[in-house]
matplotlib code that plots the C-alpha trace (Angstrom):
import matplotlib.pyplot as plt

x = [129.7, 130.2, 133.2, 131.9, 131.7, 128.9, 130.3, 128.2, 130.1, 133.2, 132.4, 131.5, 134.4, 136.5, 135.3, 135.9, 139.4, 142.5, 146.1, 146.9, 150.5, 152.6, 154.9, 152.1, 150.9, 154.3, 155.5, 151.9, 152.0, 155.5, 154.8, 152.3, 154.3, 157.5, 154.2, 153.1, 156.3, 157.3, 154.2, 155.5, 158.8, 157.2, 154.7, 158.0, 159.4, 156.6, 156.3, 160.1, 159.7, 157.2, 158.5, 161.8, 160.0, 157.8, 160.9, 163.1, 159.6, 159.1, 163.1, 163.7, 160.6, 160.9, 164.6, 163.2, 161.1, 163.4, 165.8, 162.6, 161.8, 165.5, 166.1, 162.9, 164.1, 167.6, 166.1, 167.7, 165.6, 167.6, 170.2, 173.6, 175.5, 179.0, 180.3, 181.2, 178.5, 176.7, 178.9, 178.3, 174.4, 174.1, 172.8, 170.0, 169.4, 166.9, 163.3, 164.2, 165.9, 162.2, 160.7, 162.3, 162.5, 158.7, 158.0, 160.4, 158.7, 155.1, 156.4, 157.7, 155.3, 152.3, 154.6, 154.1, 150.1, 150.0, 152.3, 151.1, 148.8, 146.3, 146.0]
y = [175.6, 177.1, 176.9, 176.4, 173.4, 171.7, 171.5, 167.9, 166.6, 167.6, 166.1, 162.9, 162.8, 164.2, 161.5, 158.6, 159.2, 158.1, 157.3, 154.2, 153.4, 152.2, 150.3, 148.3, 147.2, 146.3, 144.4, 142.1, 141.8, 140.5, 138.5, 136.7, 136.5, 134.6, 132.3, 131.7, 130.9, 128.5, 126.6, 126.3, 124.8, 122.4, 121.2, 120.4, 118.6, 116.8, 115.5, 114.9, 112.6, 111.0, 110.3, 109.2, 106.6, 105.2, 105.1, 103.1, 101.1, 100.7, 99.9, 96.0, 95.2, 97.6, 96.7, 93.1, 94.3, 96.2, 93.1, 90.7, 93.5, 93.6, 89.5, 89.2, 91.9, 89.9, 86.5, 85.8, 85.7, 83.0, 80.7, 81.3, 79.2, 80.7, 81.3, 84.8, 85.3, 85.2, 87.9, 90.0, 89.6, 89.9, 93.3, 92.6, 88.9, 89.7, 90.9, 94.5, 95.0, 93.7, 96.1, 99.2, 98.3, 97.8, 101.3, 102.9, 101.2, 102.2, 105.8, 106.0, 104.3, 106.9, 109.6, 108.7, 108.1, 111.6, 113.7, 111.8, 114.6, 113.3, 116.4]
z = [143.8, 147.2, 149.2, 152.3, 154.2, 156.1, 159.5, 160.1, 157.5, 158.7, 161.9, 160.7, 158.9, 161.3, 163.8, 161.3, 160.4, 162.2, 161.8, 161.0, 162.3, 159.7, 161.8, 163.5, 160.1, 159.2, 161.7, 161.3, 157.6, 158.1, 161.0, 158.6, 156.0, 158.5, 159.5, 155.9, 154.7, 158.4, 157.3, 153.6, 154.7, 157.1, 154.3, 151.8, 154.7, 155.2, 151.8, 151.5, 154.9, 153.1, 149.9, 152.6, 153.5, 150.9, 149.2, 152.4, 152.6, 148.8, 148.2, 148.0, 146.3, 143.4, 143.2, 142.6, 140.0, 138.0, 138.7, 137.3, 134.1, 133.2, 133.2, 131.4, 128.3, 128.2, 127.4, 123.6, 120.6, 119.1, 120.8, 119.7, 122.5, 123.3, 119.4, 118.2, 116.7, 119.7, 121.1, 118.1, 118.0, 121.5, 121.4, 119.2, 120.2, 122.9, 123.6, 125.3, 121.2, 119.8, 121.5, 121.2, 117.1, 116.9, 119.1, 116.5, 113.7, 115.0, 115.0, 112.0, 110.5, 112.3, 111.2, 107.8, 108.2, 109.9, 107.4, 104.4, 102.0, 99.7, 97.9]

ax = plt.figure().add_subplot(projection="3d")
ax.plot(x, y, z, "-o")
ax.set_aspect("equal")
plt.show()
């Protein structure tokens, strides 16, 4: 291999290459990067507005819902009237307990079905 150089290529090469100034690209890649992250922070606001006020809009009514669910779970399984035993059953003398005890028994009981071996 020869040392020599062909002077076209040099000059083609010579022609294509320049500086770049670092400070230049600097300043624009961070200038993107403020604009990237401006537009970020307005998007999250945006969506926090939003959820704002579906949530204002949205209030009463699903506060009369949850009002409606809880008075519906409460409603006794058995009437007691006013006696202590009614004080002491309270807890589980109502549909919400139902419920919950049959979800509990459903897992357990798929637990069970799942873990069981037949080996």
């Amino acid at each position: 291999m020869t040392e020599e150089r062909d002077s076209l290529l040099e000059t083609v090469f010579a022609e294509a290459q320049h500086d770049l100034d670092g400070e230049a690209f600097t300043a624009r890649v961070m200038a993107r990067t403020r604009s990237l992250r401006y537009r970020a922070a307005a998007g999250w606001m945006g969506v926090v507005l939003a959820l704002l006020v579906g949530g204002w809009l949205f209030a009463l009514p699903l506060q009369e819902f949850t009002v409606l669910i809880a008075q519906g779970l409460t409603i006794p399984l058995i009437e007691l009237g006013e006696t202590w035993i009614a004080w002491v059953l309270s807890p589980i003398n109502n549909i919400g307990s139902l419920i919950v005890l049959s979800v509990k028994a459903f897992r357990v009981g798929r637990k069970k079905i799942i873990s069981a071996s037949y080996a």
